[in-house]
N, C-alpha and C positions, 0 to 999 in steps of 0.2 A: 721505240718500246713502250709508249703512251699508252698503246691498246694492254698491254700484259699486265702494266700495273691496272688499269683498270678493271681488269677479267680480274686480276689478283685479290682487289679490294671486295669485287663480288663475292668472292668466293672466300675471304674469313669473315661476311656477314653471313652468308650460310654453312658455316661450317660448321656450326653447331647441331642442325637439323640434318645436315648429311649424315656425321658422325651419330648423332643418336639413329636414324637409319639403319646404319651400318654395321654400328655395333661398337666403333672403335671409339679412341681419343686422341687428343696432340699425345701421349704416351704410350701409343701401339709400339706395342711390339719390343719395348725397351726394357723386358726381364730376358737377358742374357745376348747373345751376339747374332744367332740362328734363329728365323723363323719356326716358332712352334705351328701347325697351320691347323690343329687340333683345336688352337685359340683363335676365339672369335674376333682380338683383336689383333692378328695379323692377315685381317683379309679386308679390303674397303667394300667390298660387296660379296654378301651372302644373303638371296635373295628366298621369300618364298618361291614353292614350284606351284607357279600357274601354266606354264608351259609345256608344251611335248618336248622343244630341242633347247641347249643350252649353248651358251656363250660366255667361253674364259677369256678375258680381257687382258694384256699388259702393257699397262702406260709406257709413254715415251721419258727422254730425258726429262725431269723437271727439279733433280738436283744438280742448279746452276750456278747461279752467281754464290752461293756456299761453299761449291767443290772448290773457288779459286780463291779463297782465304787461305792463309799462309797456315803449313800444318795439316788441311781439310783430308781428310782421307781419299783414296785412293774413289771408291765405293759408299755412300749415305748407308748412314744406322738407320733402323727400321724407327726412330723415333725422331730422326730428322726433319723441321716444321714443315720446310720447304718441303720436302718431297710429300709430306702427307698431303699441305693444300693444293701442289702443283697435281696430283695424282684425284684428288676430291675435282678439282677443276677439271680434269679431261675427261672425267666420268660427265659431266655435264657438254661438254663440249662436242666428244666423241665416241665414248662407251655407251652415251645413253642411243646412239643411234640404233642397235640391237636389242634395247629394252621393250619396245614393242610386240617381238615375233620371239624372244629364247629369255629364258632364265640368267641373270646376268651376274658373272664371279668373279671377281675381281682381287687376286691377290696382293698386298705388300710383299714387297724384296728391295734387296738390297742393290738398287743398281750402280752402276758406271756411274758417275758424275759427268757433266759436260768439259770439264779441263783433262778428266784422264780419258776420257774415250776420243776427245780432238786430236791428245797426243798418239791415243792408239792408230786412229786412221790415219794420220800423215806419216806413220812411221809403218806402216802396215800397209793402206789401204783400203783397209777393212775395219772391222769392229771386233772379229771373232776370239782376237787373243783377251779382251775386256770382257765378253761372254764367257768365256769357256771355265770361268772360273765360280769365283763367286755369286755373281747375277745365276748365271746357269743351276748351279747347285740348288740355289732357292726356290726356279722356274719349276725345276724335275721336283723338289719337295712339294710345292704346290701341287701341282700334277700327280704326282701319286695319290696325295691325301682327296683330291678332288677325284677323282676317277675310280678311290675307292670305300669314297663316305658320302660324297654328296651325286656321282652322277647316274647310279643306278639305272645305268644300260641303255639312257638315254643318248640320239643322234645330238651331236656337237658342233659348235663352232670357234671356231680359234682365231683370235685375230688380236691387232695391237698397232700404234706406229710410234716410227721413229727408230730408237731404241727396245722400244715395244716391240713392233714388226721384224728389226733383227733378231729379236729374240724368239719369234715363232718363227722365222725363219730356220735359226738352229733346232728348233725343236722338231720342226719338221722334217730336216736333216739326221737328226741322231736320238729324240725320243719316241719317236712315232717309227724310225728303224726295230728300236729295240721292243716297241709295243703294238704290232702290226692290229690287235687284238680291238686296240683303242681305236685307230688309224681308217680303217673301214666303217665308221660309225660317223668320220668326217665328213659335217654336210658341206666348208669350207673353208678354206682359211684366207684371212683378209689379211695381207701381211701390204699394209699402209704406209708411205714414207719411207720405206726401204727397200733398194732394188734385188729383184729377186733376176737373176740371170741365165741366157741360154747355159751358160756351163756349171750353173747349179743343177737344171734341168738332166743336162748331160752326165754330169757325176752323181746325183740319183733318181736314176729313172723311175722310182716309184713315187713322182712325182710331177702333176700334172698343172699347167698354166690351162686356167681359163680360154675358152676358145667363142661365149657368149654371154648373153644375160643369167641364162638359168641352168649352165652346166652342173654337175655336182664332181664331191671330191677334188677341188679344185682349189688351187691358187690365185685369188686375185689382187693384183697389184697395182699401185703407180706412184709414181711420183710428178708434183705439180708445180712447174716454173714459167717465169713471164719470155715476152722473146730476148728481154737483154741477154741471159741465162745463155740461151741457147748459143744467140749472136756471137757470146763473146765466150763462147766453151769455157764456160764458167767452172773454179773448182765447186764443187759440192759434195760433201762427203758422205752423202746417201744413195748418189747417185752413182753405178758402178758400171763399168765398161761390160756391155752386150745386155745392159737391162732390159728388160718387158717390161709396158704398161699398158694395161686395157685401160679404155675409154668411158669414163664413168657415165656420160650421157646416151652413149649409143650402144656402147659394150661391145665394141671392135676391137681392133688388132692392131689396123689401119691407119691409114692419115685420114680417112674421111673425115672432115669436119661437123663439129658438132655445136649448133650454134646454142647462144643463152636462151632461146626459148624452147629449149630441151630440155632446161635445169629447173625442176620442181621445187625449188626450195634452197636457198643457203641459208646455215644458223649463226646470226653475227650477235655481235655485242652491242646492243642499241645503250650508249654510256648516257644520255636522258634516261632513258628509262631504266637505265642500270638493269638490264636483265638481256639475256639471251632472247632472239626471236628471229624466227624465218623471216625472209627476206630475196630481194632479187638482186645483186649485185653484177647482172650480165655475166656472171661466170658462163662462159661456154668452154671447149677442149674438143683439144686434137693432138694426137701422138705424131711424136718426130720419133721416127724408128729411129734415126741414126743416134739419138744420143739415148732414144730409148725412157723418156719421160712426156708427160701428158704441158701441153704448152695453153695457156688461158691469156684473156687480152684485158679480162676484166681492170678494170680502178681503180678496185676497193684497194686502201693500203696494204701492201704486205710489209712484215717485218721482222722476218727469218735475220738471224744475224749474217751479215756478209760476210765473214772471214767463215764460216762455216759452211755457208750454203750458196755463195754468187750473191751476184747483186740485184737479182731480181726471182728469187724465191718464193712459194707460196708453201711452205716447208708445214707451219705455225696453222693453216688452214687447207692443208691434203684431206680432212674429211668435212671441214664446215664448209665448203663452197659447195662440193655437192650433198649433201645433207643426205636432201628428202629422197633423190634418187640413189642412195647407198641404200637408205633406207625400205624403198619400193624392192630393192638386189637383193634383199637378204630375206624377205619374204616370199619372192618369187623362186630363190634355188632352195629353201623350206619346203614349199611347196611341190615343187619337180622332183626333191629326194623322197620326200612321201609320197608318190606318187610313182617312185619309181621303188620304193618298197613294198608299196603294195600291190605292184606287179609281178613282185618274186613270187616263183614257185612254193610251197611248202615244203620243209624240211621233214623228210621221210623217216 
């Protein structure tokens, strides 16, 4: 865990220039128990519009090692330190990957903690009983206020991992049912770090897994583990029986393999230089359909925790190994939906 405290220390040296960014402070969000989302500091990114399309972000778990203090609540207060820097951190690590090509919005909520959401999965197998409650209520308050103050009718993109990704998963499940209106404006959703399954697929068909690089309206997924993992049918509690993962390098379905010099880019934590910076770490990938996650051979350390994730996880960097080519993916299905908007007829 050397690498996290390192990212960590990064990340309360600039947390002050994030947070004036932002909007916010270590005291977002802590006049009352509910997200007000009216307030500017309950959102870590509320961007100017330079762009045609936008992007709603939800961080992964990063209220951790707090939630397992004796007493810790079930769910982080929205003024919880940890989840503010851990959440400031993946905007750098993995949200900004979007900031390029969509307007990028990033709300605070209150999520699951990593000791009640562990207990959720192993007693579940899932996460959805930890969603469906208060995480979820804060996701659907965002979303509402976002959809009807800041996104003015603007094409979207939805994405998050981890925790995050379960939760556009749900959302894509049951707020994009009830708001079809919003739903068609979907240029796609990146739902990272959590498996999206044939029999989600199945139970709602108005929803569609990626089939390329530049589909639109689509889901794309994976999840990224070493071959221990594999070998030794590791538990991992993101990982769920009949998952999908496209290929971040090739954008297959397939086992084709896809070697590292396919991979334009990883964004690692150069700890000399104390900063983030692209990098090669021979990340290459290839889908093992049967367990349904993307497998790499790479070197770099991982260090997903083991009782959560197997013992050879790359949980902690599902978007920093492929970076630049998530990056290149999210420009190119921009591009194909605009282009396949302004193929549409006129409205008579």
């Amino acid at each position: 865990m050397n690498r996290f405290y390192s990212a960590l220390a990064l990340i309360c040296i600039a947390v002050f220039g994030l947070a004036a960014r932002a909007g916010v402070s270590a005291e977002a969000g802590t006049a009352g128990d509910a997200p007000d989302y009216s307030q500017a500091r309950c959102w870590l990114r509320i961007p100017e519009i330079t762009k045609d399309v936008d992007t709603f972000y939800i961080y992964s778990t990063v209220y951790v090692e707090s939630s397992f203090e004796e007493g810790a609540p079930d769910y982080a207060t929205l003024g919880n330190l940890e989840m503010i820097l851990g959440a400031m951190g993946e905007y750098v690590t993995n949200a900004s990957v979007y900031e390029d090509s969509t307007n990028l919005f990033m709300p605070f909520y209150r999520q699951a903690g990593m000791r009640y959401a562990g207990e959720i999965s192993e007693k579940t197998g899932d996460l959805s009983t930890a969603l469906s409650g208060r995480s979820y209520d804060d996701i659907r308050a965002a979303l509402d206020y976002y959809f009807e103050h800041f996104n003015q009718g603007r094409p979207f993109i939805i994405a998050g991992h981890s925790q995050g990704a379960s939760m556009v998963k749900y959302v894509l499940e049951n707020y994009f049912t009830e708001h079809p209106e919003y739903y068609k404006r979907m240029v796609a959703a990146y739902v990272i770090g959590y498996s999206v399954t044939k029999d989600d697929l199945e139970a709602y068909p108005h929803l569609k897994f990626a089939s390329g690089e530049n589909d639109t309206g689509v889901i794309v997924s994976w999840n990224t583990e070493g071959p221990k993992n594999v070998e030794e049918n590791a538990r991992n509690v993101v990982v769920l029986p009949n998952a999908i993962s496209i290929n971040p390098l090739n954008w297959k379905l397939d086992e084709t393999y896809a070697p590292a010099s396919e991979n334009l880019g990883s964004l690692m934590l150069n700890e000399k230089a104390f900063e983030y910076q692209i990098t090669d770490v021979g990340a290459d990938a290839k889908v093992v359909l049967s367990r349904g996650v993307i497998v790499t051979n790479t070197q770099y350390d991982q260090f997903a925790a083991p009782d959560f994730f197997g013992p050879q996880s790359f949980h902690e960097d599902d978007y920093t190994l492929f970076y630049n080519n998530l990056k290149e993916n999210v420009a190119k299905r921009i591009a194909a939906y605009q282009r396949g908007a302004a193929e549409e007829p006129p409205v008579l």
